[in-house]
Backbone as JSON Lines, residues from 0, in Angstrom:
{"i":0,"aa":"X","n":[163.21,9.51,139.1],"ca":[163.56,10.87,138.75],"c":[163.22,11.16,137.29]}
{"i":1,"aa":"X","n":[163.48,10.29,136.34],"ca":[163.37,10.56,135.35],"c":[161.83,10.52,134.4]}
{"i":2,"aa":"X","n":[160.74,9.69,135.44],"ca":[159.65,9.83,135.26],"c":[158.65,11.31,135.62]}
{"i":3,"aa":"X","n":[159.56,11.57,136.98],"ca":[158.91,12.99,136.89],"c":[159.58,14.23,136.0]}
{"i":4,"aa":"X","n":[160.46,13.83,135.63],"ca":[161.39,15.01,134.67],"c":[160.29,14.69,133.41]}
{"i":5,"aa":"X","n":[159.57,13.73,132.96],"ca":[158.52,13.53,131.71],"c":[159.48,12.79,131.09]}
{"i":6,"aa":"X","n":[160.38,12.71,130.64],"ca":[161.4,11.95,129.96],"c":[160.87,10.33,130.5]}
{"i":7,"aa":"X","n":[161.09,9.61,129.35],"ca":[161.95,7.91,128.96],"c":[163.25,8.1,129.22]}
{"i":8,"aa":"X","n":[163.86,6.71,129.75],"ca":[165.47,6.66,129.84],"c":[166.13,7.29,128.69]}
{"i":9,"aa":"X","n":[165.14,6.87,126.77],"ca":[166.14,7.35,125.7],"c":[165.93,8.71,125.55]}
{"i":10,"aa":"X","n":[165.03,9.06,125.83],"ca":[165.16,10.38,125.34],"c":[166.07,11.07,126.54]}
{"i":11,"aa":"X","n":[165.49,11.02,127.53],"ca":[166.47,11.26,128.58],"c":[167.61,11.57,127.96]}
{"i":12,"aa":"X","n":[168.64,11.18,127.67],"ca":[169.84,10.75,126.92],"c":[170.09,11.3,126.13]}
{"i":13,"aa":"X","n":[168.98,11.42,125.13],"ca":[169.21,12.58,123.81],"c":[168.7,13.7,124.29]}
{"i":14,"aa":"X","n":[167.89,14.2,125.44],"ca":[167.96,15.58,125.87],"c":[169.16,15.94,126.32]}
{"i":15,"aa":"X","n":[169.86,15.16,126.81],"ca":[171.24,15.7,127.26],"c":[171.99,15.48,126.35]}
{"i":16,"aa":"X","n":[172.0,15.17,125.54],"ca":[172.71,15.13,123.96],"c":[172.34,16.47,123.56]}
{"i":17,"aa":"X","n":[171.62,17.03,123.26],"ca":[170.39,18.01,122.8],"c":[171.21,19.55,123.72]}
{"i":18,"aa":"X","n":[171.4,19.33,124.49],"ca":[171.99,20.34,125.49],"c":[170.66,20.54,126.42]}
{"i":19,"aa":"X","n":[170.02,19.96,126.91],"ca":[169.06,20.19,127.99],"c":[169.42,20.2,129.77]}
{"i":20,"aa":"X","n":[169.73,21.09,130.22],"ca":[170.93,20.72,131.11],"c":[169.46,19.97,132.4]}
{"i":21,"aa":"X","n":[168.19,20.41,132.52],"ca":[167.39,19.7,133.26],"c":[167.3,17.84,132.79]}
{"i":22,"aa":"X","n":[168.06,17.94,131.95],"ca":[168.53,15.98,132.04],"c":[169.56,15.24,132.35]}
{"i":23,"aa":"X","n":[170.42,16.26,132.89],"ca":[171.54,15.91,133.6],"c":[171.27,15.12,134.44]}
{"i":24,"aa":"X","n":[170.18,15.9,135.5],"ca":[169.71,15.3,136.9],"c":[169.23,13.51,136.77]}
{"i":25,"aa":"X","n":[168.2,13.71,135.59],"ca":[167.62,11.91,134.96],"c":[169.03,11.35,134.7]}
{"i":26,"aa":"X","n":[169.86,11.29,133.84],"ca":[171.07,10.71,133.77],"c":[171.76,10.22,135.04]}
{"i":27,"aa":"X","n":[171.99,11.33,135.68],"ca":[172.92,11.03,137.18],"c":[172.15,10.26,138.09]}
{"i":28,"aa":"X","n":[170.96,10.33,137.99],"ca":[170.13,9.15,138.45],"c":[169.54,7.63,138.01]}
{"i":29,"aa":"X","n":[169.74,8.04,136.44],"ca":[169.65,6.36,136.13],"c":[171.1,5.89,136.71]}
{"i":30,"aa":"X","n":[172.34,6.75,136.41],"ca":[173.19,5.81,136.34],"c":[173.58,6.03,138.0]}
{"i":31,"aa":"X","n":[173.68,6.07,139.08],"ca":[173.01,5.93,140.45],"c":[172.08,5.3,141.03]}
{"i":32,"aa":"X","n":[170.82,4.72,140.17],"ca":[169.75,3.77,140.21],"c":[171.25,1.99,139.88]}
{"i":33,"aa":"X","n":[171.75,2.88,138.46],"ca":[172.29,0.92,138.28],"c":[172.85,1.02,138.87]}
{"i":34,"aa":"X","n":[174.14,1.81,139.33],"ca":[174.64,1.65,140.27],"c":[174.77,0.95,141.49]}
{"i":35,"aa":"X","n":[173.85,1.57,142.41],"ca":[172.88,0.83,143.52],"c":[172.37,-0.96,143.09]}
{"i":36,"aa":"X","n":[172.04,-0.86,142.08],"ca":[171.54,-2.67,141.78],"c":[172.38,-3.08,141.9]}
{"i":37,"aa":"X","n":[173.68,-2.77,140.98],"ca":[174.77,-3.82,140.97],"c":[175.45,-3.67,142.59]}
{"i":38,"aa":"X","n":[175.16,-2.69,143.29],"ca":[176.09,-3.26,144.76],"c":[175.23,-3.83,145.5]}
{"i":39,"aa":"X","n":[174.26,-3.59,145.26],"ca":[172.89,-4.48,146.4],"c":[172.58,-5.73,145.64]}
{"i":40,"aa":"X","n":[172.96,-6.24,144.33],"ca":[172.49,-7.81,143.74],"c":[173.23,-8.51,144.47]}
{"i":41,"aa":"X","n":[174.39,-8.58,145.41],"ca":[174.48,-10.11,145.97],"c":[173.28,-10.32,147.33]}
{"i":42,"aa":"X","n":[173.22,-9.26,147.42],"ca":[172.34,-9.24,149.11],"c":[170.71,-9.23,148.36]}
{"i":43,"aa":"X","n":[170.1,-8.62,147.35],"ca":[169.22,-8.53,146.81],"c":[168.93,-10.53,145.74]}
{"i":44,"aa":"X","n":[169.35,-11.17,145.36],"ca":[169.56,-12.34,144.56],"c":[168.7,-13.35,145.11]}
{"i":45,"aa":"X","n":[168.9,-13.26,146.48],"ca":[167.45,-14.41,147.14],"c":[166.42,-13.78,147.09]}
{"i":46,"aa":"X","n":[166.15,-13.01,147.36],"ca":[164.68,-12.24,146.95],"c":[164.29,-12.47,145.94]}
{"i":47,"aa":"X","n":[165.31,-12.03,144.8],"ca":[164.93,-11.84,143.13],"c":[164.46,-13.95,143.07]}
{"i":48,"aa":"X","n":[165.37,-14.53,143.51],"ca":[164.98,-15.84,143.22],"c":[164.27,-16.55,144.17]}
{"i":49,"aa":"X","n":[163.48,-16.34,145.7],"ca":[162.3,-16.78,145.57],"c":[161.25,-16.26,145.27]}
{"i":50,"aa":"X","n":[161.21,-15.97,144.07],"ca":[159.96,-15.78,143.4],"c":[159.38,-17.13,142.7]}
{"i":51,"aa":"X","n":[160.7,-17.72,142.7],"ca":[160.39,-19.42,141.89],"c":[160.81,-19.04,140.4]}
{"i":52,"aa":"X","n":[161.13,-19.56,139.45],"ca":[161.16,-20.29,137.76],"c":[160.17,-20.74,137.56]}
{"i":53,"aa":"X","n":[159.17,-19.89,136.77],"ca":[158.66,-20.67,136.22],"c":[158.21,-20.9,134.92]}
{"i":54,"aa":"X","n":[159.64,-20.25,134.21],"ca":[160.09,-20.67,132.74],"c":[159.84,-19.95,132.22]}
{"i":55,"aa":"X","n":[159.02,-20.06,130.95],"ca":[158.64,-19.17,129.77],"c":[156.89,-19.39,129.89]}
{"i":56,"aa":"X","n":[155.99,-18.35,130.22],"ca":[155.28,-18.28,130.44],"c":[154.71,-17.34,129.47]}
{"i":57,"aa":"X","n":[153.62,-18.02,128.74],"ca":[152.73,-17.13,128.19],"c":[150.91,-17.37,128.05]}
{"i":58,"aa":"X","n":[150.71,-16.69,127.47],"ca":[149.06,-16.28,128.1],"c":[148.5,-17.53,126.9]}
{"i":59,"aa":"X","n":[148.98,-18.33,125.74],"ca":[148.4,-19.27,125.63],"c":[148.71,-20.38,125.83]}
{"i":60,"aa":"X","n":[150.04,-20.7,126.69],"ca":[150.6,-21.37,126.89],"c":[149.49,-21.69,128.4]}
{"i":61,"aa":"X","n":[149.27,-20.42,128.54],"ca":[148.79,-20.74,130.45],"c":[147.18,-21.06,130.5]}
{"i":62,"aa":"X","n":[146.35,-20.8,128.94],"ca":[144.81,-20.92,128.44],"c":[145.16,-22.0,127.56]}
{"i":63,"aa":"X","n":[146.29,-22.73,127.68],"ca":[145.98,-23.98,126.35],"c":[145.21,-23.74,125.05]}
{"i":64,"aa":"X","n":[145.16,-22.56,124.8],"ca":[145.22,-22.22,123.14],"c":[145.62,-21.63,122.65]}
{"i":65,"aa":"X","n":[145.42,-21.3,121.25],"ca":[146.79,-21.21,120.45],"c":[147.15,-19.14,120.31]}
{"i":66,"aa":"X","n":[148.24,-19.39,119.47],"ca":[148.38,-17.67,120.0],"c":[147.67,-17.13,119.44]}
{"i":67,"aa":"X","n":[147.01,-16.9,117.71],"ca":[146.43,-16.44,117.22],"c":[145.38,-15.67,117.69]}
{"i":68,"aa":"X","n":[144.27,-16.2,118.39],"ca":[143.38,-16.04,118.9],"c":[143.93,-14.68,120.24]}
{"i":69,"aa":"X","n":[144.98,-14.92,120.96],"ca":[145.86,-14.2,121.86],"c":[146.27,-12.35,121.17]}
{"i":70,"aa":"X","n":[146.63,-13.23,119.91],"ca":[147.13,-11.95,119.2],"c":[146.04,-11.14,118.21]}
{"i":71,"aa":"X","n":[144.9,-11.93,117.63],"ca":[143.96,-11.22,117.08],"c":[143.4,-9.67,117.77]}
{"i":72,"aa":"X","n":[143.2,-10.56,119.48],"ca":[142.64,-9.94,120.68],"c":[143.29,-8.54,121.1]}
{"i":73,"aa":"X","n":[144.49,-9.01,120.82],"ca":[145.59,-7.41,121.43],"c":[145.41,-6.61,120.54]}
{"i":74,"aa":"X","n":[145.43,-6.8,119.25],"ca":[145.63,-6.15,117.76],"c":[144.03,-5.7,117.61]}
{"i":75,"aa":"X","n":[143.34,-5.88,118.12],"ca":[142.02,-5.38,118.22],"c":[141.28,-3.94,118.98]}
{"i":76,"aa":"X","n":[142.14,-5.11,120.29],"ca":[141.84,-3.07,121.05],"c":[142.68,-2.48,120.86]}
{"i":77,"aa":"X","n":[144.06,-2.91,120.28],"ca":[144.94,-1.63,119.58],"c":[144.17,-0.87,119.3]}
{"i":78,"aa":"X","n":[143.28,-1.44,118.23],"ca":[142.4,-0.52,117.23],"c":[141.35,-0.04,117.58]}
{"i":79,"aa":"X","n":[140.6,-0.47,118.34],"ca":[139.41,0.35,119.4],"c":[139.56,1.31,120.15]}
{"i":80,"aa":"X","n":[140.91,0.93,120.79],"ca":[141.66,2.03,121.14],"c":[142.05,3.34,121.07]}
{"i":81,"aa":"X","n":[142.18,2.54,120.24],"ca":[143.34,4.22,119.46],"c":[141.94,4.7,118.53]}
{"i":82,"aa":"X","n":[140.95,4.08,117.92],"ca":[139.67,4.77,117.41],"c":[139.2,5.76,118.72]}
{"i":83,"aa":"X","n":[138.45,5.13,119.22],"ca":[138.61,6.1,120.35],"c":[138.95,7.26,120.73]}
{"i":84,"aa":"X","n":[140.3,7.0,120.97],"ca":[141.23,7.78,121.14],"c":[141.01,8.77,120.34]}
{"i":85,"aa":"X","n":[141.21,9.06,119.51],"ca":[141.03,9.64,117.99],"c":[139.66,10.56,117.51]}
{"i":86,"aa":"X","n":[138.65,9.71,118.1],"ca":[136.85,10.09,118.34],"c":[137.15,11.37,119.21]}
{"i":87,"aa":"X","n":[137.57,10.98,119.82],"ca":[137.62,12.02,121.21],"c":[138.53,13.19,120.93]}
{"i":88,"aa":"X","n":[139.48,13.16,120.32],"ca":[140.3,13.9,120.27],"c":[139.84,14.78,119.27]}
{"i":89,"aa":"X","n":[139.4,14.45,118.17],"ca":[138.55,15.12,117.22],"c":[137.13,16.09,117.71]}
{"i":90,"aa":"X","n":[136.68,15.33,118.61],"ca":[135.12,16.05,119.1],"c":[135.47,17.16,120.14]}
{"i":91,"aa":"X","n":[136.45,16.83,120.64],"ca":[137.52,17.88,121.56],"c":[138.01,19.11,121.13]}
């Protein structure tokens, strides 16, 4: 609900802080979404756990090298990205 209202959960929250009364509806539905989890997690708990453990998993942990190289990479097309982004928005 609250994805089609355009709202995030926080803002969500501060629109209805805000006096937005169309975020009432996102509110009464997140808290109706947890709701629902917490009475369906005992019957829902085998599902959630065969998925298996399999710990702390990360992308150089799972390529045996180191993070740097991991994090150079992300922090890169951040920036290609959002150049981009930016190219376009300008020529627009």
């Amino acid at each position: 609900m609250v994805a089609i209202q355009g709202y995030c959960p926080g803002t969500t929250v501060a629109a209805l802080g805000e006096g937005r009364r169309d975020a009432l509806a996102g509110v009464v539905g997140m808290l109706m979404g947890a709701g629902a989890f917490v009475a369906l997690y005992p019957k829902l708990k085998p599902l959630i756990a065969a998925g298996g453990d399999y710990g702390k998993l990360t992308l150089p942990a799972a390529t045996a090298t180191a993070a740097w190289p991991w994090v150079a990479a992300v922090a890169g097309s951040v920036v290609v990205v959002g150049s981009a982004l930016e190219i376009a928005r300008t020529k627009g």
